[in-house]
N, CA and C of each residue as an Amber inpcrd file, in Angstrom:
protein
   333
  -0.6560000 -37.3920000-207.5740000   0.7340000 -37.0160000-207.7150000
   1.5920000 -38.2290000-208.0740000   1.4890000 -39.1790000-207.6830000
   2.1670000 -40.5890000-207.8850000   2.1910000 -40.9570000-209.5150000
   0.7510000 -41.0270000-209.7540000   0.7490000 -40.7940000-211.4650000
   1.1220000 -40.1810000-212.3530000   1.9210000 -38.5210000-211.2910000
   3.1500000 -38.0310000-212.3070000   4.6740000 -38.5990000-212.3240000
   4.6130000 -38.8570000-210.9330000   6.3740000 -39.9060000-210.9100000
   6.3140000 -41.0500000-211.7190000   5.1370000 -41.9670000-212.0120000
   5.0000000 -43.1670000-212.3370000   5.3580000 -43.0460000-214.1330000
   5.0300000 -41.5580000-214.5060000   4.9690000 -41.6400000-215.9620000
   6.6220000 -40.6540000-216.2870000   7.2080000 -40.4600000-215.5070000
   8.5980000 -40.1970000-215.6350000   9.5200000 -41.3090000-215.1940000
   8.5710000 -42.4490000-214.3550000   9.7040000 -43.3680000-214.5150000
   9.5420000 -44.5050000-215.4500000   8.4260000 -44.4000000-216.1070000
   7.7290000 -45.7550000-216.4380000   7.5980000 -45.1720000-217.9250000
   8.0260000 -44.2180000-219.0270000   7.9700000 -43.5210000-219.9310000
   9.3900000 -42.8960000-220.2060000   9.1340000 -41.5360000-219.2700000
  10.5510000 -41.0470000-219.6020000  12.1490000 -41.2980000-219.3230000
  12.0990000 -42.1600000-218.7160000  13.1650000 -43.2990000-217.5170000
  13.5940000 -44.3110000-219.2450000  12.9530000 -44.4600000-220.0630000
  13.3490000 -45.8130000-220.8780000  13.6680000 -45.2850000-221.9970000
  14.9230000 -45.1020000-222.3360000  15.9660000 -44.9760000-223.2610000
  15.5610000 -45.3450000-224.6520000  14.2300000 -46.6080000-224.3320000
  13.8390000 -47.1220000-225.9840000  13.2330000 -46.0170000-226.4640000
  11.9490000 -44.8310000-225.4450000  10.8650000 -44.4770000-226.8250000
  11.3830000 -42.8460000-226.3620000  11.1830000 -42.2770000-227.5160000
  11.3840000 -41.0420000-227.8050000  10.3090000 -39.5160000-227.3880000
  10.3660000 -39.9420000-225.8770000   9.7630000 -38.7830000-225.4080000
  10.4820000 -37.5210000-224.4230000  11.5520000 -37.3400000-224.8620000
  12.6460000 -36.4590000-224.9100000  12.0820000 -35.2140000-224.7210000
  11.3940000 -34.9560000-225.7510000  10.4690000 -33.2770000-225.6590000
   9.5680000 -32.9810000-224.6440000   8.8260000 -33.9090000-225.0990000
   7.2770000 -34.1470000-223.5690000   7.6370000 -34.0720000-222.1290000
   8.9350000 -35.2550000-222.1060000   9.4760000 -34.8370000-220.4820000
   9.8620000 -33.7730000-220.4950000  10.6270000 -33.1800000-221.1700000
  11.4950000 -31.8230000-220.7670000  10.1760000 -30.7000000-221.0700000
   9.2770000 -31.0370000-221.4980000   8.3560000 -29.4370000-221.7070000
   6.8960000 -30.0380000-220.9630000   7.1820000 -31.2120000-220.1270000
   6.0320000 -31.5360000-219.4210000   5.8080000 -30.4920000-218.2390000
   6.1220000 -29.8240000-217.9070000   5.8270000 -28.7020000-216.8150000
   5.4560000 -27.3790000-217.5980000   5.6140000 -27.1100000-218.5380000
   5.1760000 -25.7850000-219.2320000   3.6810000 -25.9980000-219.9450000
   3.1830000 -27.6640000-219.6520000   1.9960000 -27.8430000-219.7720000
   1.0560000 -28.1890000-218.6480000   1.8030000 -28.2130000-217.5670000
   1.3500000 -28.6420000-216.6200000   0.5060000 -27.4770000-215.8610000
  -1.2380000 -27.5410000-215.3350000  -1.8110000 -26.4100000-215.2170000
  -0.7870000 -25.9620000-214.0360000  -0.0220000 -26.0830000-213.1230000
   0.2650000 -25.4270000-212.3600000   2.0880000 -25.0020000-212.2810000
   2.2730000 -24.1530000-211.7760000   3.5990000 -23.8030000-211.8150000
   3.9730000 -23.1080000-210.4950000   3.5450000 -22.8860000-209.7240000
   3.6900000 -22.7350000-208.0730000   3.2660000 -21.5340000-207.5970000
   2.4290000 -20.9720000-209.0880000   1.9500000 -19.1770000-208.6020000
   1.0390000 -19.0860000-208.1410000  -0.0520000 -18.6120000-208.5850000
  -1.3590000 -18.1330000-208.3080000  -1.9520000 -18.4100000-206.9410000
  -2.8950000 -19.0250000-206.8370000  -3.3770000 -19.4090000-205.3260000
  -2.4510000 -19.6050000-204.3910000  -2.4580000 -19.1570000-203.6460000
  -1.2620000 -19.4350000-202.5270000  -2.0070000 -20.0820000-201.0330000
  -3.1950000 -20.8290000-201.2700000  -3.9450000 -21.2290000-199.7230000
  -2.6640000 -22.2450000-199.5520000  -3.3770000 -22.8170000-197.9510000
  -2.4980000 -23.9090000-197.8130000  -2.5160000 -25.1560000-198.5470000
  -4.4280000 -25.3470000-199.0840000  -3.5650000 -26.8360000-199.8850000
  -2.9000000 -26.3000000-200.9770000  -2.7510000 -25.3420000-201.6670000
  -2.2860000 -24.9060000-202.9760000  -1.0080000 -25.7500000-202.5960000
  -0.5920000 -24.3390000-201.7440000   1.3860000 -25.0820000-201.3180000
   1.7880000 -25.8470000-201.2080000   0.5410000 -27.1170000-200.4560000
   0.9160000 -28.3840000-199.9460000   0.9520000 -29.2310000-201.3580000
  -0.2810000 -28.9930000-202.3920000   0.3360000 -29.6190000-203.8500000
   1.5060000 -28.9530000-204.1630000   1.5140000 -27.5440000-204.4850000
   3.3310000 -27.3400000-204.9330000   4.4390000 -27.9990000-204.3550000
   4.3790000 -27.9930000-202.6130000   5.4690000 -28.8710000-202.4570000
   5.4880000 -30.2320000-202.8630000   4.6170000 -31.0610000-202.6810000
   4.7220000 -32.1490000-203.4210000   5.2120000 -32.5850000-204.8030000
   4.8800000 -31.3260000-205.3420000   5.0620000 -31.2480000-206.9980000
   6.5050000 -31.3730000-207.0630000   7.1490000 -30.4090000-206.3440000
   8.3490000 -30.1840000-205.9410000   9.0650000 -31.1240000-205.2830000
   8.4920000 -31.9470000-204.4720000   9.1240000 -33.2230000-204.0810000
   9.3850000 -34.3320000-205.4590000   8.3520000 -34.2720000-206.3640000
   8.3490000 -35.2890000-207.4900000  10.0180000 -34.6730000-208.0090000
   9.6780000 -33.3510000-208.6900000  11.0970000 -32.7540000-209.4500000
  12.3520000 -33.3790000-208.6440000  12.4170000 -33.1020000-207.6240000
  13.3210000 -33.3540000-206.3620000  13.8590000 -35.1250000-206.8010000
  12.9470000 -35.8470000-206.8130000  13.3980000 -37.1230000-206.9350000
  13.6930000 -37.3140000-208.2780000  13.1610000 -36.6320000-209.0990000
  13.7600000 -36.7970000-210.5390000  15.2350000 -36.3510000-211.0060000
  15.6790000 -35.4330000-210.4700000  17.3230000 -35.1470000-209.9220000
  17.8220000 -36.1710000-210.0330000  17.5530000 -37.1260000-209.2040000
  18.9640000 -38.4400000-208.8300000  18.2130000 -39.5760000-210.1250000
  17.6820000 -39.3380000-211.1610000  17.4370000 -40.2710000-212.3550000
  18.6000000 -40.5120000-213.0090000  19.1730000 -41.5620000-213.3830000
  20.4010000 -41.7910000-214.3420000  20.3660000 -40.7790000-215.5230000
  18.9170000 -41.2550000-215.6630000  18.4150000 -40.7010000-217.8250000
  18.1910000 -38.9310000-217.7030000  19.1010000 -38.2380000-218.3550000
  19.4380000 -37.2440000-218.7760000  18.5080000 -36.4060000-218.7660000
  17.4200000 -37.2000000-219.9890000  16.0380000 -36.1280000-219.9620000
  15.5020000 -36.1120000-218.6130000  15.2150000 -36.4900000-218.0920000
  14.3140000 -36.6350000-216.7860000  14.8690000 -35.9020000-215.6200000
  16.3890000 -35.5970000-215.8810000  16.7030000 -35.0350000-214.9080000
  16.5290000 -33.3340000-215.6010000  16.3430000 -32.7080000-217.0470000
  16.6090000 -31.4960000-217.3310000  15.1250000 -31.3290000-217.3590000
  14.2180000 -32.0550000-217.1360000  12.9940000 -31.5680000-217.0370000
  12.8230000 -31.1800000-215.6430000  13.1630000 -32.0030000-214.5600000
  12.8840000 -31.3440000-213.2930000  14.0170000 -30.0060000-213.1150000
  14.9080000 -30.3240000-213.4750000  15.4950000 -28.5750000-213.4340000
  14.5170000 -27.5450000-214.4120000  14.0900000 -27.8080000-215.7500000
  12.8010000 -27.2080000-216.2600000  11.8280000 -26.6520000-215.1980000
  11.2090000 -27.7660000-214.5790000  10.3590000 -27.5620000-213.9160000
  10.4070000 -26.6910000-212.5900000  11.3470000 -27.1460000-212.2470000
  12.3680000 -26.1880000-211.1710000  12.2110000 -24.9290000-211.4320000
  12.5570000 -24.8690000-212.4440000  12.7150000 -22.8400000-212.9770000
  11.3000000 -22.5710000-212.8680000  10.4030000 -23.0950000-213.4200000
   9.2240000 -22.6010000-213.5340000   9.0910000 -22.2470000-211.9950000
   8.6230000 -22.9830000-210.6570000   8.5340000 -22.8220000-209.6120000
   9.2620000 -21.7340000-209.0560000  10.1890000 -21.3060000-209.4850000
  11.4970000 -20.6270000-208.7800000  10.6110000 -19.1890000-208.3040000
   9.3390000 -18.5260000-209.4250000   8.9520000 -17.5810000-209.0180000
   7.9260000 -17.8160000-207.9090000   7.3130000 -18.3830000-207.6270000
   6.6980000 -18.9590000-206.3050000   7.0620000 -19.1360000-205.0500000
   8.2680000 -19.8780000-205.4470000   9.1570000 -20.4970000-204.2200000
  10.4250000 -20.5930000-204.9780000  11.3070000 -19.1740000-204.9700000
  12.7010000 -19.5840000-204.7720000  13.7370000 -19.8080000-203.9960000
  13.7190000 -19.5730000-203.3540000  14.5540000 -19.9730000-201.6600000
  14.4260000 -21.7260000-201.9800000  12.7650000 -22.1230000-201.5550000
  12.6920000 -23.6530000-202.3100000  13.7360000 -24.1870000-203.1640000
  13.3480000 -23.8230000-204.5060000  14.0450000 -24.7180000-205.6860000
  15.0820000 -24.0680000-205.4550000  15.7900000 -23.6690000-204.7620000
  17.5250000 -22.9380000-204.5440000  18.1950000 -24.0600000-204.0700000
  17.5780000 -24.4160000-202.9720000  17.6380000 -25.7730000-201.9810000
  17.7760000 -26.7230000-202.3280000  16.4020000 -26.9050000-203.2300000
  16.7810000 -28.4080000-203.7040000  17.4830000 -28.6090000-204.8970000
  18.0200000 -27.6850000-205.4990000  18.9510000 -27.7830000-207.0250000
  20.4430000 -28.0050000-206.4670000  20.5360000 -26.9630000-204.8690000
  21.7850000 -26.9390000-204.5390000  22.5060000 -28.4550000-203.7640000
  20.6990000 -28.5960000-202.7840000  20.9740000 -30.3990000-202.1830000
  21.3030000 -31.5610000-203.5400000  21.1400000 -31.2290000-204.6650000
  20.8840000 -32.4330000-205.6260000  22.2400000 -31.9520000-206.6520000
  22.8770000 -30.7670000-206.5180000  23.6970000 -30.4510000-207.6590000
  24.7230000 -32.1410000-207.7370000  25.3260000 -32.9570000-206.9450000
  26.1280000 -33.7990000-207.1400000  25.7730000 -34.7640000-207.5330000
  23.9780000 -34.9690000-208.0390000  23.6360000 -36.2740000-208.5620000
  23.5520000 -35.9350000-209.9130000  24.4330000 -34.6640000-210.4750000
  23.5190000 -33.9640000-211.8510000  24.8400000 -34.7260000-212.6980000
  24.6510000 -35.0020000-214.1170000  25.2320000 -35.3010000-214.4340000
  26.3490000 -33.8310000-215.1420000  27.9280000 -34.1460000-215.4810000
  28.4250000 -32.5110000-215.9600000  27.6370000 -31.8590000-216.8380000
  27.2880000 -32.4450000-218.1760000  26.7030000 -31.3990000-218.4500000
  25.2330000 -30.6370000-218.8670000  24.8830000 -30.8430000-217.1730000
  23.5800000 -30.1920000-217.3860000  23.6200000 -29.1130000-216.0440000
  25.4400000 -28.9340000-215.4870000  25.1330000 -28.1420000-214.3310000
  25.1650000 -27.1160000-214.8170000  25.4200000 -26.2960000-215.9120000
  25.2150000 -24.7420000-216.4810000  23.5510000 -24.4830000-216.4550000
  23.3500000 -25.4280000-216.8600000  21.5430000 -25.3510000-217.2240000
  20.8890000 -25.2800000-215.0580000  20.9420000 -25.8590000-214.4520000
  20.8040000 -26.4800000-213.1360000  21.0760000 -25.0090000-212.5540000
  22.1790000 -24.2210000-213.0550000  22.7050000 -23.0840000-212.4510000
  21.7690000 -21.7260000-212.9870000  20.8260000 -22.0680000-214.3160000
  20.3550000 -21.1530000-214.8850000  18.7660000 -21.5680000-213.9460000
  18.4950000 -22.8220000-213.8480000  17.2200000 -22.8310000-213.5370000
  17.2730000 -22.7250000-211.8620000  18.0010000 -22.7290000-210.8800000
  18.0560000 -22.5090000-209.7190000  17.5230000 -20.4540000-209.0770000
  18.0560000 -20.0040000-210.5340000  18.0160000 -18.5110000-210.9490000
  16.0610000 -18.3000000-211.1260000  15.4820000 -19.2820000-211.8260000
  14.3930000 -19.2860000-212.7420000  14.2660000 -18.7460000-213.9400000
  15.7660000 -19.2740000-214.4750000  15.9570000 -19.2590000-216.0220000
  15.7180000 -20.2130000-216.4450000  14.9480000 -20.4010000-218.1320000
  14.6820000 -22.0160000-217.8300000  14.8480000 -21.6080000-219.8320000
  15.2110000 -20.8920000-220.3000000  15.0500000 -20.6710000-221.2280000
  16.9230000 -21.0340000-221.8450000
C-alpha cells in the first residue's frame, strides 16, 4: 500500500511531468474498488486503500486531490457512509473548484 502513496507523491505531486490522466483514472485501473469480496482482510485492504485517498485530499496539486475524490466515488458503492465521512472530514482542504466534483463523488458519481 505505501507503494501506492509513494507514486502519488513522488509522480503525481510534481507539477513538472504530465501524468494528469493516470492519476485521475488510476483507480478505474486499479483491480479493486471496494466491492466484491467482503472477508475481513478484503475490508481491511479497502480501508487502507481508503486511508491512502484520505491523505491525498490535503495534497496542494489539484490532480491528486480529483483522483482521490475519483477514487472515492468508485468505493462509495461498497462503503458509502465511509467515503461520505471522509469527503465531508476533508471538504476544507479541497481546493474551490473541485467542491462540485467532491459533492458528486461523495454521492458515487464520478462521471
Amino acid at each position: 500500500m505505501n507503494n501506492i502513496f509513494c507514486f502519488f507523491e513522488n509522480q503525481c505531486n510534481d507539477s513538472t511531468i504530465n501524468l494528469n490522466y493516470v492519476c485521475k483514472m488510476w483507480w478505474d485501473f486499479f483491480p479493486r474498488h471496494g466491492t466484491g469480496t467482503r472477508n475481513d482482510s478484503m475490508k481491511k485492504i479497502d480501508l487502507e486503500i481508503m486511508k491512502i485517498m484520505q491523505n491525498l485530499l490535503k495534497y496542494k496539486n489539484n490532480h491528486c486531490i480529483e483522483s482521490a475524490l475519483h477514487g472515492l466515488g468508485h468505493w462509495h458503492v461498497g462503503y458509502p457512509n465511509e467515503v461520505k465521512e471522509i469527503i465531508e472530514n476533508n471538504i476544507k482542504f479541497l481546493p474551490e473548484e473541485l467542491l462540485e466534483y467532491a459533492e458528486k463523488c461523495k454521492n458515487g458519481i464520478i462521471l
